[in-house]
N, C-alpha and C positions, 0 to 999 in steps of 0.2 A: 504494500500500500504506500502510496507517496504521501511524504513528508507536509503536511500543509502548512501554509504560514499560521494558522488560525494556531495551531498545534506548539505554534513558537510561541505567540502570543499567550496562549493559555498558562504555557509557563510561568513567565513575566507576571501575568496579572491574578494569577491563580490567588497568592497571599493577601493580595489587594481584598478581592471579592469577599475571602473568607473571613475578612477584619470585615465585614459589613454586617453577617451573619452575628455578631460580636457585637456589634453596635446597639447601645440601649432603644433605639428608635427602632430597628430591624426588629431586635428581640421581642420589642415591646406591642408590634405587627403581629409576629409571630404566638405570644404567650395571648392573645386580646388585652392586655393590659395596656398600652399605649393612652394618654392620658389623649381624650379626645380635641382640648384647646391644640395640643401639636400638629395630630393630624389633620385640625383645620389649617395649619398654618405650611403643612407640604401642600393639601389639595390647592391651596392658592397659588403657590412658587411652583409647582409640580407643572398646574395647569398654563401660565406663562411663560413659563419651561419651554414646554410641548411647543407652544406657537413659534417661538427660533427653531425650536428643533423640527418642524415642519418645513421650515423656508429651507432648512439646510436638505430634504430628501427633494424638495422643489431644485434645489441647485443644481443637488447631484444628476437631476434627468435632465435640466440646460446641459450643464457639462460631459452628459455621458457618449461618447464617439459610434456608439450601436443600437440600434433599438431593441435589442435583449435587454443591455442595462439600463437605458430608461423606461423602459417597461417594469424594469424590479424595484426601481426608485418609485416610478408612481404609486405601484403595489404598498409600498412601506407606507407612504405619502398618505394613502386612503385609510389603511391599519391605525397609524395616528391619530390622522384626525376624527374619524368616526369608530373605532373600535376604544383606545385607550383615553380617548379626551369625551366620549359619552362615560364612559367608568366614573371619572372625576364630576362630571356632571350632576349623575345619579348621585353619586355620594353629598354632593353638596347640597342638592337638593334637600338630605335628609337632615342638615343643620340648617335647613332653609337662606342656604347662600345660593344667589342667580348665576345666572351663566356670565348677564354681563358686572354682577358684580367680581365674580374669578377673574374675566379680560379686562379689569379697570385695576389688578391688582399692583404694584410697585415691582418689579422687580427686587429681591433681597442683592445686597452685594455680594455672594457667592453667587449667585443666579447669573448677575448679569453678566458677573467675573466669568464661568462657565460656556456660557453662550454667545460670549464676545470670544472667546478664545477657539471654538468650534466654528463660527462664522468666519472668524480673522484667519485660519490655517487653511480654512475649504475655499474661501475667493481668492487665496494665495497662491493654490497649487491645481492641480488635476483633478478628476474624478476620484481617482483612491484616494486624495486628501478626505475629502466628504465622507468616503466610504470608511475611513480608519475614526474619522468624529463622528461618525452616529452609532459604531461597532458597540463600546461599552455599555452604552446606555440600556441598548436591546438586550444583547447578550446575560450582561448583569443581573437586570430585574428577571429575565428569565431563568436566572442561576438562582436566584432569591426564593420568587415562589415557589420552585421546585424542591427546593431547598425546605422549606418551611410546610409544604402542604402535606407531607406526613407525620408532620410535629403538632398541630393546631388543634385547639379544643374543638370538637361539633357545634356548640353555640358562640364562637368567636365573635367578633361583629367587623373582624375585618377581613374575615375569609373571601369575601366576593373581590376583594383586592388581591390576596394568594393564589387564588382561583384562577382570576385572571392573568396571571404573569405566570402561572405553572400551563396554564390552559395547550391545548394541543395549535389552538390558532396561533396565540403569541408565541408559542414555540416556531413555528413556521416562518414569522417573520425574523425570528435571532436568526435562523437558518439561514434564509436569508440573505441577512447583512455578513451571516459568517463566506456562502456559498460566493456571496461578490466581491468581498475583500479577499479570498483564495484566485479568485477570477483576473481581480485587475493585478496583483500582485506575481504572478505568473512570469516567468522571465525573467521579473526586475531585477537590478543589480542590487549587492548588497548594502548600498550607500543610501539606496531610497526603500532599501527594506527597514536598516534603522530608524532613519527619520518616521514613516508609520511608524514604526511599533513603539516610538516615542510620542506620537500622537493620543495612541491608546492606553500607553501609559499613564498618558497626563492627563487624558478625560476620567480614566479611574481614580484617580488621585482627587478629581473634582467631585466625582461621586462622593467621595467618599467624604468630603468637606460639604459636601451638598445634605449628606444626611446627620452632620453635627447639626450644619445652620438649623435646618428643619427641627431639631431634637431642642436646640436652646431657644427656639422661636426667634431667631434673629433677623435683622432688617439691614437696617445701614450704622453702624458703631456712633458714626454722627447724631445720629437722629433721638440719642443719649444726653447730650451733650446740652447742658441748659436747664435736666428735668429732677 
């Protein structure tokens, strides 16, 4: 069986993901214990998230040189917006937060820190740039709930969340993004096989700053400053 990049990358970020597992907010997913003031304050940054992280699988099908892969980027493109950003919906709906209150929300400074650096790498470089910034994201939360849906109480209340990120459809799409990033990575020299897999790197890393900010309820450090 041939070597896949994905298979290198798993390496790399394998310890990353499994400090997530670790993480009081995961865990706290995971056990239904999760104080719900936090998890409203991911579905907000979660869901504003999504909206860059949208624009970037929109890029990827500008920038892709085939209509195989912008066919797989529009596929993702659809998966996000109406599969993973109605989840966010519904749930919000259950604290009686609106759709367009989620789109009016601020950006947190990890968020925007994030999705400035996925945008800033993908209009910088190629399609596998796009393809190595949106890799983590899918991958991840699909390692998560897979992760956690044989651990979880029967009456959780955040199971429809596990559910969906162990689900057989989100699993499709990590596939996916794993399937295209093996795809355009193919041939490459070693020189731009680093730089990805430092891209993927560093989006885990963000993840993984992503799910502190979420866990402290943080905003902008500034926004402190006066009260």
């Amino acid at each position: 069986m041939d070597y896949l990049f994905t298979d290198r990358l798993w390496k790399r970020v394998e310890p990353i993901w499994q400090s997530y597992l670790e993480h009081p907010f995961v865990k706290g997913i995971g056990e239904g214990s999760l104080n719900q003031e936090k998890f409203k304050h991911w579905l907000k940054q979660d869901y504003v998230y999504l909206i860059d992280y949208s624009r970037l699988f929109a890029l990827g099908s500008a920038k892709a040189e085939d209509l195989e892969t912008m066919t797989v980027f529009a596929k993702l493109l659809h998966g996000v917006l109406d599969t993973e950003m109605e989840l966010h919906r519904n749930y919000a709906a259950e604290f009686g937060i609106t759709a367009e209150e989620l789109e009016a929300t601020e950006p947190s400074a990890i968020t925007t820190a994030y999705t400035s650096y996925m945008l800033n790498v993908s209009q910088r470089g190629g399609v596998e740039n796009v393809a190595a910034s949106v890799l983590a994201c899918e991958w991840s939360y699909n390692f998560i709930g897979r992760s956690l849906i044989d651990r979880t109480p029967a009456d959780n209340f955040y199971n429809s969340w596990i559910n969906l990120y162990a689900s057989d459809e989100f699993s499709d799409l990590a596939e996916k993004c794993k399937k295209l990033m093996n795809k355009l990575t193919a041939g490459k020299p070693e020189e731009d096989l680093r730089r990805l897999e430092d891209i993927v790197v560093k989006t885990s890393q963000f993840e993984y700053l992503f799910w502190d900010m979420v866990e402290k309820k943080e905003e902008w450090p500034v926004n402190r400053i006066g009260r």
